[in-house]
ROSE-4610 file (N, C-alpha, C; in Angstrom, 1 decimal, always signed):
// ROSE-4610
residu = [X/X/X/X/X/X/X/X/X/X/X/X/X/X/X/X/X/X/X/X/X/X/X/X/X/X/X/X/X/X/X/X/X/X/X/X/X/X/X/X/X/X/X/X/X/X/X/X/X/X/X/X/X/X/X/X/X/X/X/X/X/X/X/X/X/X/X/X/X/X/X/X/X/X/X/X/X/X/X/X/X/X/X/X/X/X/X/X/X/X/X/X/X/X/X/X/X/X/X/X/X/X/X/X/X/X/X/X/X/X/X/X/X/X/X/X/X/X/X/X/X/X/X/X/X/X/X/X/X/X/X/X/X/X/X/X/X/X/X/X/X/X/X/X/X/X/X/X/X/X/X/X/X/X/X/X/X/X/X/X/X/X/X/X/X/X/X/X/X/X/X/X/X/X/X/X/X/X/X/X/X/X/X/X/X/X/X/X/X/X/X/X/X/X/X/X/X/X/X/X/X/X/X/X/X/X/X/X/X/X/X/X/X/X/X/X/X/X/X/X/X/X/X/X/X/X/X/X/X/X/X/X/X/X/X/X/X/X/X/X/X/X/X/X/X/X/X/X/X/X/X/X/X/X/X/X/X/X/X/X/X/X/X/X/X/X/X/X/X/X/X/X/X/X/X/X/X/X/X/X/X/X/X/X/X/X/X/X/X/X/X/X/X/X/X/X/X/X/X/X/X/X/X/X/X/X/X/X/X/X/X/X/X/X/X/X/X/X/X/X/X/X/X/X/X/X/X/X/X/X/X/X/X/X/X/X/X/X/X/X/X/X/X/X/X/X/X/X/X/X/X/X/X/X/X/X/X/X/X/X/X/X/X/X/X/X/X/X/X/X/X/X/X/X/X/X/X/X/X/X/X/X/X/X/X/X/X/X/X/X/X/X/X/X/X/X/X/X/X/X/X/X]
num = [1/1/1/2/2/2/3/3/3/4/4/4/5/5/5/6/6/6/7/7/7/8/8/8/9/9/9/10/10/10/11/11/11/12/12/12/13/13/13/14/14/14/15/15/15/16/16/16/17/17/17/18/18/18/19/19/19/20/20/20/21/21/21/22/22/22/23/23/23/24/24/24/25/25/25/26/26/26/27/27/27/28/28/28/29/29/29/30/30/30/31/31/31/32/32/32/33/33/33/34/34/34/35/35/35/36/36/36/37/37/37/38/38/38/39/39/39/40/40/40/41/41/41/42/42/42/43/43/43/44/44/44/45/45/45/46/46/46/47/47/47/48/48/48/49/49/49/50/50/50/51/51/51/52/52/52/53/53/53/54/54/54/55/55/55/56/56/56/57/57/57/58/58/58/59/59/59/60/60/60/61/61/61/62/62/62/63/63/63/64/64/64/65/65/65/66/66/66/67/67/67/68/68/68/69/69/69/70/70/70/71/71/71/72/72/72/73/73/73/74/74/74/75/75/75/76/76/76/77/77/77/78/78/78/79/79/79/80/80/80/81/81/81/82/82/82/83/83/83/84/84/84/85/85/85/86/86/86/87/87/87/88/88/88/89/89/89/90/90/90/91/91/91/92/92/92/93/93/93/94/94/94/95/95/95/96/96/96/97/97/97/98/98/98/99/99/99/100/100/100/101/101/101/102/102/102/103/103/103/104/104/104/105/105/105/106/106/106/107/107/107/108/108/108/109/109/109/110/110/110/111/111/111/112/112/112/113/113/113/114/114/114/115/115/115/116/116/116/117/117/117/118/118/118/119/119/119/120/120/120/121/121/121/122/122/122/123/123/123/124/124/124/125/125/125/126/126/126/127/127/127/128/128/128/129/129/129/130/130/130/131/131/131/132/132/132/133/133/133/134/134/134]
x = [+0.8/+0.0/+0.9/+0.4/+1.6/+0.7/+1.9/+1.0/+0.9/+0.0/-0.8/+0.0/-0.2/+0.4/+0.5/+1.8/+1.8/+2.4/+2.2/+3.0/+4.0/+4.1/+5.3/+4.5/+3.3/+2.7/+2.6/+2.5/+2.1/+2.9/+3.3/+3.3/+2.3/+1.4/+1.0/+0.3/+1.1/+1.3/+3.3/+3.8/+5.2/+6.1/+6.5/+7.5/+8.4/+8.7/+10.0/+10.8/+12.2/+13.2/+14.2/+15.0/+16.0/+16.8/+18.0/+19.2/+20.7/+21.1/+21.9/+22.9/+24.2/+25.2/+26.6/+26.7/+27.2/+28.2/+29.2/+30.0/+29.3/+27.9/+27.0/+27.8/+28.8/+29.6/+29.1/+29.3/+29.2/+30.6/+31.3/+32.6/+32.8/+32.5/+32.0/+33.5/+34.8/+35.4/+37.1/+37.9/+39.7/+39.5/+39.0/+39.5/+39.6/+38.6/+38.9/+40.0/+40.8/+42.0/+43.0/+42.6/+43.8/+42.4/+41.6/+40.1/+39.6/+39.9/+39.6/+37.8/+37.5/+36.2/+34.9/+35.3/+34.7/+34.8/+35.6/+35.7/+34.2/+33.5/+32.2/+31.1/+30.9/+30.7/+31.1/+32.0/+32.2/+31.9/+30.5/+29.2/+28.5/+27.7/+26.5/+25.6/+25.6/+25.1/+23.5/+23.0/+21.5/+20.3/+19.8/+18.7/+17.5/+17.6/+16.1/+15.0/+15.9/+15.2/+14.3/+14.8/+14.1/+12.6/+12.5/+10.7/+9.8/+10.8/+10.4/+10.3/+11.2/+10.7/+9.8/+9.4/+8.8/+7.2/+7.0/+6.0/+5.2/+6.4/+6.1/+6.1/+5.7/+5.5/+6.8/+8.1/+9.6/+10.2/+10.4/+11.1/+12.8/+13.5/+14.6/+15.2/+16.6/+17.5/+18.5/+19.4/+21.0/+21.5/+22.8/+24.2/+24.7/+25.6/+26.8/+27.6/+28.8/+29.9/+31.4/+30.9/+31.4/+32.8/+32.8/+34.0/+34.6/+36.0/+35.9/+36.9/+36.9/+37.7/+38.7/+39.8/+41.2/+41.9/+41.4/+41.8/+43.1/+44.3/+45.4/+45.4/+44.9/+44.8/+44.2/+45.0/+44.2/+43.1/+43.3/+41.9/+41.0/+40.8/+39.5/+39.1/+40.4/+39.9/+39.1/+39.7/+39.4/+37.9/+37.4/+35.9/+35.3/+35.3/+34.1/+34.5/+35.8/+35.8/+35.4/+34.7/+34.3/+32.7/+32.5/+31.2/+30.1/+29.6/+27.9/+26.8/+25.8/+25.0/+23.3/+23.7/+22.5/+22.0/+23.0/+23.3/+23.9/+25.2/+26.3/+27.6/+28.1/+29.2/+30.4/+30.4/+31.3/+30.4/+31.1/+30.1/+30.1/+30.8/+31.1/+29.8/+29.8/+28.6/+27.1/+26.9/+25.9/+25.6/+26.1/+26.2/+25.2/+25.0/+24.3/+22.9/+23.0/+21.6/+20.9/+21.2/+20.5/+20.5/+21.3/+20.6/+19.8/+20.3/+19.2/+17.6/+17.3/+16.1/+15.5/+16.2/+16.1/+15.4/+16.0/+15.8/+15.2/+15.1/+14.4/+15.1/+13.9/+14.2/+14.8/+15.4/+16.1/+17.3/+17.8/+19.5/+20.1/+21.4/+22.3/+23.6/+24.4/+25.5/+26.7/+27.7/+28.4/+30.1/+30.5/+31.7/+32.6/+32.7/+33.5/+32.8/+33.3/+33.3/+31.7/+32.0/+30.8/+29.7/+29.8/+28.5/+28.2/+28.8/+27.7/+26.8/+27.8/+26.9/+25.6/+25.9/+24.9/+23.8/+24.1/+23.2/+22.4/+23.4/+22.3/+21.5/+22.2/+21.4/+19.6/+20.1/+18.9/+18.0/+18.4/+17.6/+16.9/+17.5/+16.7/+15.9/+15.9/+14.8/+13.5/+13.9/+12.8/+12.0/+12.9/+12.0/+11.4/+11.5/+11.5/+9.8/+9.3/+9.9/+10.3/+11.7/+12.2/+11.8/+11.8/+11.3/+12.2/+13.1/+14.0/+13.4/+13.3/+12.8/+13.6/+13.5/+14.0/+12.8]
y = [-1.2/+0.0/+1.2/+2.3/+3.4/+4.8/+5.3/+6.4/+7.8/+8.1/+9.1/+10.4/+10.7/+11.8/+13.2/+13.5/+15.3/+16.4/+17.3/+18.5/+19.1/+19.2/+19.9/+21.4/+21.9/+23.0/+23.3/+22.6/+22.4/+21.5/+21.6/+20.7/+19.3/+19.6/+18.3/+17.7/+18.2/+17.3/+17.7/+16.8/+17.3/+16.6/+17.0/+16.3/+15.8/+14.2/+14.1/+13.0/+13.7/+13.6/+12.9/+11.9/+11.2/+11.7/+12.4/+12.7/+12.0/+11.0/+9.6/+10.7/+10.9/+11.3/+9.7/+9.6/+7.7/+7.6/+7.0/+6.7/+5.0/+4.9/+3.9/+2.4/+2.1/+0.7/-0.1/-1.1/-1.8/-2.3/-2.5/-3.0/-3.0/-4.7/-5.6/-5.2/-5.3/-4.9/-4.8/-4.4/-4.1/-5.7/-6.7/-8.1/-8.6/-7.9/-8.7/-8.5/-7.6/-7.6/-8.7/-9.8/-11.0/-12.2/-11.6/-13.4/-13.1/-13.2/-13.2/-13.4/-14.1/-14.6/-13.8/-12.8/-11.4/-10.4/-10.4/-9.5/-9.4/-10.6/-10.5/-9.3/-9.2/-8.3/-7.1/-6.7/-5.4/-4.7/-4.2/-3.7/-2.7/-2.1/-1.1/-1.9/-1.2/-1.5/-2.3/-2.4/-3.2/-1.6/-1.5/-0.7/-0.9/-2.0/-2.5/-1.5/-0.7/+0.1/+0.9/+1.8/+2.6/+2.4/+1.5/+0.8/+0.9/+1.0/+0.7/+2.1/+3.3/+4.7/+5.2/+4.9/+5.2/+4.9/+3.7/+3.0/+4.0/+4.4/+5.1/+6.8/+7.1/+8.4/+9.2/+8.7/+9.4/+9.2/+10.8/+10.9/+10.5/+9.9/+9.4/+10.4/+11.0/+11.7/+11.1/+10.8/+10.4/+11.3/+11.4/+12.4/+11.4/+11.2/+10.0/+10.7/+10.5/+10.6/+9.8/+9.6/+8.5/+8.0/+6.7/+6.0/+5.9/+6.1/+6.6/+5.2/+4.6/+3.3/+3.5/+2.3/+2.3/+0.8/+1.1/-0.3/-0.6/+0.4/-0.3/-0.7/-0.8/-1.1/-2.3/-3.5/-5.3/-5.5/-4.2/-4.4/-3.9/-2.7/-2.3/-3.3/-3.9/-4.9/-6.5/-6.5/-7.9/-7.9/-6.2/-6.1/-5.1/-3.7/-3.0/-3.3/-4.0/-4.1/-5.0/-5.8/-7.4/-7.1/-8.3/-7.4/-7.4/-6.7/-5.6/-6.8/-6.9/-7.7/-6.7/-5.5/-5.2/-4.0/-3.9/-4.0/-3.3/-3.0/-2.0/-3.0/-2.8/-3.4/-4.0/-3.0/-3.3/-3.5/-4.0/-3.2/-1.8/-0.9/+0.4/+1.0/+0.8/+0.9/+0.7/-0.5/-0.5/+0.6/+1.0/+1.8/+3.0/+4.0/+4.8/+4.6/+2.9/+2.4/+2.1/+1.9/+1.1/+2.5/+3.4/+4.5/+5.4/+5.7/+6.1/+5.5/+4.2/+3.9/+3.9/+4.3/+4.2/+5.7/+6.4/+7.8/+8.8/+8.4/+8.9/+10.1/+11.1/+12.5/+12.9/+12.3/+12.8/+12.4/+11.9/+11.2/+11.9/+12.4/+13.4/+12.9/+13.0/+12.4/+14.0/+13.7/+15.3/+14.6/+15.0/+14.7/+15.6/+16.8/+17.9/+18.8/+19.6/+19.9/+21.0/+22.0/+22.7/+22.3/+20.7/+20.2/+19.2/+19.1/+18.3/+19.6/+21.0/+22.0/+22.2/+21.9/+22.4/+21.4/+19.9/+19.4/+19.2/+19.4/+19.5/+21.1/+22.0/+23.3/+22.9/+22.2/+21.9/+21.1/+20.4/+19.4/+20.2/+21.3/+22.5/+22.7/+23.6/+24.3/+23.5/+21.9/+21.6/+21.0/+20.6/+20.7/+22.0/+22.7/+24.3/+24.0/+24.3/+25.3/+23.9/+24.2/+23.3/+23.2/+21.9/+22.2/+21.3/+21.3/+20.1/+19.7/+18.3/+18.1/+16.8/+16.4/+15.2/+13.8]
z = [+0.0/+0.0/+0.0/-0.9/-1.1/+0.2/+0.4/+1.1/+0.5/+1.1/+0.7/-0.2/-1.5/-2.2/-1.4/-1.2/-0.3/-1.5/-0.8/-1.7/-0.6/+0.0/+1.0/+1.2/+1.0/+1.3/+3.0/+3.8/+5.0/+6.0/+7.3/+7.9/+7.9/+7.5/+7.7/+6.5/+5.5/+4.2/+3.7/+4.6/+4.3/+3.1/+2.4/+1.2/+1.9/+1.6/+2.3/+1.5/+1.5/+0.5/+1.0/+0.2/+1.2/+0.1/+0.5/-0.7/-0.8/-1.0/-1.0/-2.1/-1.5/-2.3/-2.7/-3.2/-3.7/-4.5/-4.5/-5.7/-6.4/-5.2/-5.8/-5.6/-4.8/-4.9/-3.6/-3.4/-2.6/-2.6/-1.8/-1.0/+0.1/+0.0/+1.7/+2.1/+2.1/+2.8/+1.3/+2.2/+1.3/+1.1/+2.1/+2.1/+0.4/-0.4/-1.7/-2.3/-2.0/-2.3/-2.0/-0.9/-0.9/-0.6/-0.9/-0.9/-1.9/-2.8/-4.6/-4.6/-3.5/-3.4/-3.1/-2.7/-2.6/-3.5/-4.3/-5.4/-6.2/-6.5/-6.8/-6.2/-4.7/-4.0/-4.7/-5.4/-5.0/-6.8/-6.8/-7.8/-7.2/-8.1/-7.7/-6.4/-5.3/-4.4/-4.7/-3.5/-3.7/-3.5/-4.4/-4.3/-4.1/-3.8/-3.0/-2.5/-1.3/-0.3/-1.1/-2.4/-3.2/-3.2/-3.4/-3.7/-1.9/-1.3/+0.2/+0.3/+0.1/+0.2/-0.6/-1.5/-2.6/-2.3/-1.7/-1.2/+0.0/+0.8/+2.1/+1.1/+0.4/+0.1/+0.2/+0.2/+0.2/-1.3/-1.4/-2.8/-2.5/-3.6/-3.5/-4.7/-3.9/-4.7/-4.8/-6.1/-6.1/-6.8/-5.8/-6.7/-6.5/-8.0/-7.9/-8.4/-7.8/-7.9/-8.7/-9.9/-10.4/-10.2/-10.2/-10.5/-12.0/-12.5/-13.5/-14.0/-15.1/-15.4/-15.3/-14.8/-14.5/-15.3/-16.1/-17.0/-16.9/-16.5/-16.0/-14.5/-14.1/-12.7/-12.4/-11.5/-11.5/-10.9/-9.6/-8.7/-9.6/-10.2/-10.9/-12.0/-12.6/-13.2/-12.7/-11.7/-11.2/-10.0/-10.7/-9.6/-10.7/-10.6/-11.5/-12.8/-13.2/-14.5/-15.2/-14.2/-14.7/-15.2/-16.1/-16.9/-16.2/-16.8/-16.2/-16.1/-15.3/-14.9/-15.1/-15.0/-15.5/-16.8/-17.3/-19.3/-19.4/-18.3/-18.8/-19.2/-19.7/-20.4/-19.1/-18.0/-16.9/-15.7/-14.2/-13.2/-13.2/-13.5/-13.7/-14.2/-15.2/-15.9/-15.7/-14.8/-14.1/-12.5/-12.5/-11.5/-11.8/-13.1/-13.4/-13.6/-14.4/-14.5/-13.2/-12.4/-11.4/-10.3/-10.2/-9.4/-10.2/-11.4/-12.1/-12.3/-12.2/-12.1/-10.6/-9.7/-8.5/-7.8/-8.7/-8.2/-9.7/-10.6/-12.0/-12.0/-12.3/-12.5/-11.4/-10.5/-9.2/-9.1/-10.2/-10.8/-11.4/-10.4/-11.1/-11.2/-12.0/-11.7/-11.8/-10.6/-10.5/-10.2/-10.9/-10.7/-10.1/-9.9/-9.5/-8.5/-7.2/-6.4/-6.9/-8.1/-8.5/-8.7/-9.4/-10.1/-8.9/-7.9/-6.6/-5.8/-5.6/-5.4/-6.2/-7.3/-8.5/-7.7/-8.0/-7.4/-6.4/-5.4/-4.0/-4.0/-4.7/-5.0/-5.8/-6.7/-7.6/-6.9/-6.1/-4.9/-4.1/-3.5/-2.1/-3.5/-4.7/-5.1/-5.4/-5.8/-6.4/-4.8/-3.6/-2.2/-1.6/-2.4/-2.1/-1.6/-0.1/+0.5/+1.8/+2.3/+3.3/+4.1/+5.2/+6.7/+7.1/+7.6/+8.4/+9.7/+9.8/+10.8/+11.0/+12.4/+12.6/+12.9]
């Protein structure tokens, strides 16, 4: 059951926004660096939860922060460079797809210090008008 549509006009129809800044990885620990066996593990995280905020009336924001290919490098090879499972060519690549369906029109990808401003900027206007609350 989803809840109830708000507009953020009111306290007591409040918009509420979860804003997840991410380089989007999951990496259970450095250990896959000498247990080869975990290198698997280390992909675009589980976005499960999305559906669970979404359900409860919470908009989901991502800024990613990309990881950018290091094709000389063994570890990037021997984990985001291993191929994509949900139609990107690498895990690298799945990374954008899967937060982007996660968070839609609320998927920004910012790679430099201006364009994460830009984005959390562009986030307050469209929650505009704010109410922080705990």
């Amino acid at each position: 059951m989803s809840a109830p549509p708000v507009d953020g006009s009111s306290a007591s129809s409040p918009q509420k926004m979860v804003i997840i800044a991410t380089d989007g990885v999951n990496d259970p620990t450095r250990a896959w660096v000498s247990n080869p066996s975990l290198r698997s593990q280390v992909k675009v995280f589980d976005t499960a939860f999305c559906s669970t905020f979404k359900s409860k009336g919470v908009t989901v924001a991502i800024i990613n922060t990309p990881y950018y290919p290091m094709t000389w490098d063994w570890g990037y090879n021997a984990t985001l460079g291993q191929p994509g499972s949900l139609g990107g060519a690498t895990r690298v690549d799945d990374i954008p797809i899967a937060l982007s369906a996660c968070a839609g029109k609320y998927f920004t990808v910012a790679s430099d210090v201006a364009s994460i401003q830009s984005a959390f900027t562009k986030l307050f206007v469209a929650a505009s008008p704010i109410r922080l609350t705990n």
